[in-house]
C-alpha positions in Angstrom: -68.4 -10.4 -3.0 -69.0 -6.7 -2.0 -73.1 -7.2 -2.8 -73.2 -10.4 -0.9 -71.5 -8.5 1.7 -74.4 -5.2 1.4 -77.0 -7.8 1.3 -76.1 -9.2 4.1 -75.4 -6.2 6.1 -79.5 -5.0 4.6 -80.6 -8.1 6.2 -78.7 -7.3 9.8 -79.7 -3.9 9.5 -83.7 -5.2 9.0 -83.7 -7.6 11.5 -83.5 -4.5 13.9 -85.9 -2.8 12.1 -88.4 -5.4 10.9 -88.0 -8.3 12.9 -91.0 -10.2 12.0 -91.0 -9.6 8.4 -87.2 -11.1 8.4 -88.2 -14.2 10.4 -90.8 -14.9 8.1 -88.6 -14.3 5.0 -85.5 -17.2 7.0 -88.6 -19.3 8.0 -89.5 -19.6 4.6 -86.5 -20.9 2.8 -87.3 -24.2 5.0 -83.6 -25.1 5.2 -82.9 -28.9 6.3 -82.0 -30.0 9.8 -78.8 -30.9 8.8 -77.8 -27.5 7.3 -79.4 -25.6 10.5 -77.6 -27.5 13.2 -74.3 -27.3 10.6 -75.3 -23.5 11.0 -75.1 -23.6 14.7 -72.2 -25.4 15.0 -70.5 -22.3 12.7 -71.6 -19.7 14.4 -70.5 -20.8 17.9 -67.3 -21.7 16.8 -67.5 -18.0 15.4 -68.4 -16.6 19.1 -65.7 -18.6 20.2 -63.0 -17.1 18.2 -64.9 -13.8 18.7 -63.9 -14.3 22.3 -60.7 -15.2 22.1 -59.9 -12.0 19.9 -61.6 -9.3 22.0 -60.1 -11.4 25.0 -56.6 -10.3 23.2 -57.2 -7.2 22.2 -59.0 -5.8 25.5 -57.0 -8.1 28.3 -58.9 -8.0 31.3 -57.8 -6.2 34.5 -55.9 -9.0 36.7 -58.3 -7.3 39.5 -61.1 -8.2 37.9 -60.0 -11.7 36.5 -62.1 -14.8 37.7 -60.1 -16.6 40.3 -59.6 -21.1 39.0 -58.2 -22.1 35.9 -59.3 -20.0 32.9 -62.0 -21.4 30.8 -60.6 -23.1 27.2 -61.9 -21.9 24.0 -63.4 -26.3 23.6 -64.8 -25.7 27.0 -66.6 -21.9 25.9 -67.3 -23.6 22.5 -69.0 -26.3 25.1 -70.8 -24.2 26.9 -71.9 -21.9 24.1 -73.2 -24.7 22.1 -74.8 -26.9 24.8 -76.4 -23.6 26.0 -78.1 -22.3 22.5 -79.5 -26.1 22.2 -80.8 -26.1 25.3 -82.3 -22.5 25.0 -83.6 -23.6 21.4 -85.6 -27.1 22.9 -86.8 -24.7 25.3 -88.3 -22.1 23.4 -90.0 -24.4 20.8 -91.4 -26.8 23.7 -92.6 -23.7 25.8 -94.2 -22.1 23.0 -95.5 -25.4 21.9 -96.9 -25.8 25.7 -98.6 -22.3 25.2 -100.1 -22.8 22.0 -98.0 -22.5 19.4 -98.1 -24.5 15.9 -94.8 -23.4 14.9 -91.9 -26.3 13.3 -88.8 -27.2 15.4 -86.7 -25.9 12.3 -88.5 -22.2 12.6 -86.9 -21.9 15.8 -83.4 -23.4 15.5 -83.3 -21.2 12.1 -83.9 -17.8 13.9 -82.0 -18.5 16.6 -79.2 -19.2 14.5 -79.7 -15.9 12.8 -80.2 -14.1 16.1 -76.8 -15.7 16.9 -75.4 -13.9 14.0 -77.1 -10.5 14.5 -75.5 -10.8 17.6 -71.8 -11.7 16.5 -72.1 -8.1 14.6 -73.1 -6.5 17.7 -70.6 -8.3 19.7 -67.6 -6.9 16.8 -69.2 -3.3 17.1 -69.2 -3.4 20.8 -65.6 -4.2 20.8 -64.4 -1.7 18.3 -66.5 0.6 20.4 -64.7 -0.2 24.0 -61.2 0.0 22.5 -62.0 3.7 20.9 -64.6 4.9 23.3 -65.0 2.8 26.2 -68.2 4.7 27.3 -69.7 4.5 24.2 -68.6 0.4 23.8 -70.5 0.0 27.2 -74.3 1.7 26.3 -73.5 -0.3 22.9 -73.7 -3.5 25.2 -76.7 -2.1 27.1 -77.9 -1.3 23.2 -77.3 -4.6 22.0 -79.3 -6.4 25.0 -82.7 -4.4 24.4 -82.3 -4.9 20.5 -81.6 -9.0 21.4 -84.4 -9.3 23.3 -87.0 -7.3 20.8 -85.3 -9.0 18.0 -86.1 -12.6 19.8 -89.5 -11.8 21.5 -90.5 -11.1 17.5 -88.6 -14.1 16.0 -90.5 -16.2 18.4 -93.9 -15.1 18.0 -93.5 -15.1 14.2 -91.7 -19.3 14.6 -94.7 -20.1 16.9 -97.7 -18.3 14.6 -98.8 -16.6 17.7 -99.9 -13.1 15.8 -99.4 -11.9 20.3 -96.0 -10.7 21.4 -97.2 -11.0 25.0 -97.8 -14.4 24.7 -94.4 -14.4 23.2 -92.7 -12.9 25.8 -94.3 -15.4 28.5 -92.8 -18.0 25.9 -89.2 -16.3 26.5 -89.9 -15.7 30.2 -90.6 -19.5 31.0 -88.4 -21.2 28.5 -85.6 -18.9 30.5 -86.5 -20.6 33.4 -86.1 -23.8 31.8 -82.4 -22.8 30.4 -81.4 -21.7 33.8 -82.0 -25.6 35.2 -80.5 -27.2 31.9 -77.4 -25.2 31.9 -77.0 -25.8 36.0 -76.8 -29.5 34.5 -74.5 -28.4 32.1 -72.4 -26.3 33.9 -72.5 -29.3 36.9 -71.6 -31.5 33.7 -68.3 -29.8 32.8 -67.2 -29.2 36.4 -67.6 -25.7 36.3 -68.5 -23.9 39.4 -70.7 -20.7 40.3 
């Protein structure tokens, strides 16, 4: 268990590194559909209870609480999932629209994985605020520059587009995109902004 554990904190720790090299190595096991979307599924219920334990561990300030009915862990879990499939259409269709020859699978599979790269950032970020606030918060700013690098690279490697400009337009337009579908979502599920 302890080298499947080492192995998959190597792989975590290359991702940062290496991005491209790692999305070609997940793109290339060609895993089905059925086990990427069961993937996605996992790994927002994971974000979920995630949540829901930094949530109790680091209670928020009743100053600076949201005012309305809190949200539900089946209403995050909503909103999470609705939101990475929306962002994953959106990315393969843009970078489809801009050239790209990548499969539907190469992005849902490194988007899952940049889900999980992110769950250990999230679980650092937390042990971080609860020791050293200050140093919990520049591991969010961190985390945000190291997600974006990290997905810029993943989806000029899932689109074969050997230019990371033209995959940051890809991300720059498909964010656009997101920003409608999850005003439909959002309108969907009642929440307001």
């Amino acid at each position: 268990m302890t080298d499947a554990m080492q192995g998959f904190g190597r792989l975590l720790v290359q991702t940062v590194r290496d991005p491209a090299a790692v999305a070609g190595l997940i793109t290339g096991a060609r895993l089905s559909r059925d086990v990427l979307w069961s993937a996605l599924a996992l790994v927002t219920i994971l974000s979920v209870l995630l949540v829901a334990l930094i949530g109790l561990a680091l209670p928020a300030d009743p100053v600076d609480a949201p005012s309305g009915p809190p949200i539900t862990p089946l209403t995050y879990a909503l909103i999470l999932g609705g939101s990475l499939v929306i962002t994953i259409f959106a990315l393969h269709w843009t970078g489809q629209m801009l050239g790209g020859t990548g499969a539907f699978e190469d992005t849902l599979a490194l988007v899952v994985w940049l889900q999980v790269l992110l769950l250990a950032l999230q679980t650092v970020q937390a042990v971080l605020l609860m020791l050293l606030p200050l140093l919990g918060s520049i591991a969010a700013l961190a985390s945000v520059a190291i997600a974006l690098w990290v997905l810029v690279n993943f989806i000029n490697v899932a689109q074969r587009f050997d230019s990371l400009g033209r995959a940051a337009l890809t991300l720059v337009a498909a964010l656009l995109g997101v920003g409608v579908g999850l005003s439909v979502l959002l309108g969907l599920v009642g929440a307001s902004v």
